[in-house]
RODO-2510 file (C-alpha; in nm, 4 decimals, decimal comma):
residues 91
     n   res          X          Y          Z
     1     x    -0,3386     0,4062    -1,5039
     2     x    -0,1430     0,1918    -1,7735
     3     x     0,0991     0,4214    -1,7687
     4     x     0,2034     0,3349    -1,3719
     5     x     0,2783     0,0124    -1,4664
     6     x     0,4911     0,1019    -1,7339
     7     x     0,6694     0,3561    -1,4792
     8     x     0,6903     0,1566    -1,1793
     9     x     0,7697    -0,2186    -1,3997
    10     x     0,5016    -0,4158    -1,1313
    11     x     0,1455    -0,4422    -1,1067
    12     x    -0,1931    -0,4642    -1,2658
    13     x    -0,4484    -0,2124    -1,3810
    14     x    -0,8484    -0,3242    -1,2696
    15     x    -1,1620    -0,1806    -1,3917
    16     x    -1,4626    -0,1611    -1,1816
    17     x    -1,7467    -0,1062    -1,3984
    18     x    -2,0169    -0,2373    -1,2055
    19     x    -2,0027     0,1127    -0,9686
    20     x    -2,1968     0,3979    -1,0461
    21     x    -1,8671     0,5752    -1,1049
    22     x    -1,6439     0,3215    -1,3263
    23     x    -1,2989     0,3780    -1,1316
    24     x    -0,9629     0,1572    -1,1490
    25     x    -0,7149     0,0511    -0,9289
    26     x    -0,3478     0,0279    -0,9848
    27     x    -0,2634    -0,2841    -0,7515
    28     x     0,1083    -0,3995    -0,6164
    29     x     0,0779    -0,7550    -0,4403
    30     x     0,4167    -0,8823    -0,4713
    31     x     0,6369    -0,7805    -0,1675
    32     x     0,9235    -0,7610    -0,3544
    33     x     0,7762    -0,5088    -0,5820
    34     x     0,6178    -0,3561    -0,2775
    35     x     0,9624    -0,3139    -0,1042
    36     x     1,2283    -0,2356    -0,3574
    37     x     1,0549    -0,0273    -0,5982
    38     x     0,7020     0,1633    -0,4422
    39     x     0,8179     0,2414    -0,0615
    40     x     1,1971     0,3233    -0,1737
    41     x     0,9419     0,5966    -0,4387
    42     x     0,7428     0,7236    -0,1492
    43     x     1,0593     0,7335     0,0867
    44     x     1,2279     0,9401    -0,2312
    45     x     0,9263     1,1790    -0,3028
    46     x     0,6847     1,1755     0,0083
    47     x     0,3230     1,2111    -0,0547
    48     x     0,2688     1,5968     0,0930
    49     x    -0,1186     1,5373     0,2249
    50     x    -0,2565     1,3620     0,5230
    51     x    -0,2572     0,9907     0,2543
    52     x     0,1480     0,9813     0,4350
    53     x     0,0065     0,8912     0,7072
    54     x    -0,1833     0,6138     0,5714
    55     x     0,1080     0,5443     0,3732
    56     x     0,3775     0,5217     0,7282
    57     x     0,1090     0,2815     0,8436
    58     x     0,0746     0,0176     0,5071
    59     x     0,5143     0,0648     0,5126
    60     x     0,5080    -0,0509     0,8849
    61     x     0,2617    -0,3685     0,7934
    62     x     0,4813    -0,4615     0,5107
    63     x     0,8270    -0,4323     0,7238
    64     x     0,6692    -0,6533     0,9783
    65     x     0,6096    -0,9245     0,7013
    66     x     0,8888    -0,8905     0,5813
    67     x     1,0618    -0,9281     0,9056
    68     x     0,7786    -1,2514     0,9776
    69     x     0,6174    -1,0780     1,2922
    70     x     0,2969    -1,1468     1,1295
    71     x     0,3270    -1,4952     1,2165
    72     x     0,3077    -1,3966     1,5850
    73     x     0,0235    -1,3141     1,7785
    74     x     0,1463    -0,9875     1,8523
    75     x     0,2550    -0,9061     1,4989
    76     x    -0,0617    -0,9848     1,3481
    77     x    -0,2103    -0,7548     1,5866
    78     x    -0,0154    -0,5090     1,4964
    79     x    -0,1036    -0,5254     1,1280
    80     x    -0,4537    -0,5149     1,2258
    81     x    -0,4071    -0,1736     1,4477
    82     x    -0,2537    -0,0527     1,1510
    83     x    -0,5164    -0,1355     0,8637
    84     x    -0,7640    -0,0131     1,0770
    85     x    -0,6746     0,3590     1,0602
    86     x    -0,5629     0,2830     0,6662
    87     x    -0,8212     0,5278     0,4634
    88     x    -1,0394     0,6242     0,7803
    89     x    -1,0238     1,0107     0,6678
    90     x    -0,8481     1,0750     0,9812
    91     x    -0,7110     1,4431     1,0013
***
């Protein structure tokens, strides 16, 4: 997982040992990092299983932050469609 940071230049690497299956997540907050170097990867080699789709809905949430239609009512709602069918197993 070190080694996506090291590709990618952003992010952080976290352990989660107290699971009964130690795992760790490679995690991009900053939306600069978000937008001009992970989406422009996806956008240049697509992810080829039904995790697109998860990934066309967290790339419409970030484009309307970074447009600031989260700070309306209907924006926000819109963000919250959209993280609601994030990582439901949907087919």
């Amino acid at each position: 997982m070190e080694l996506f940071i090291e590709f990618f230049g952003c992010g952080k690497v976290y352990s989660r040992t107290n699971l009964s299956s130690p795992r760790c997540d490679f995690i991009v907050q900053d939306a600069p990092s978000l937008l001009n170097i992970i989406i422009l990867h996806f956008e240049e080699f697509p992810l080829q299983n039904v995790k697109n789709l998860d990934y066309q809905d967290f790339k419409s949430a970030i484009y309307l932050v970074r447009n600031k239609d989260h700070l309306t009512p209907t924006g926000l709602a819109r963000i919250r469609q959209l993280s609601a069918r994030i990582n439901t197993g949907r087919p």
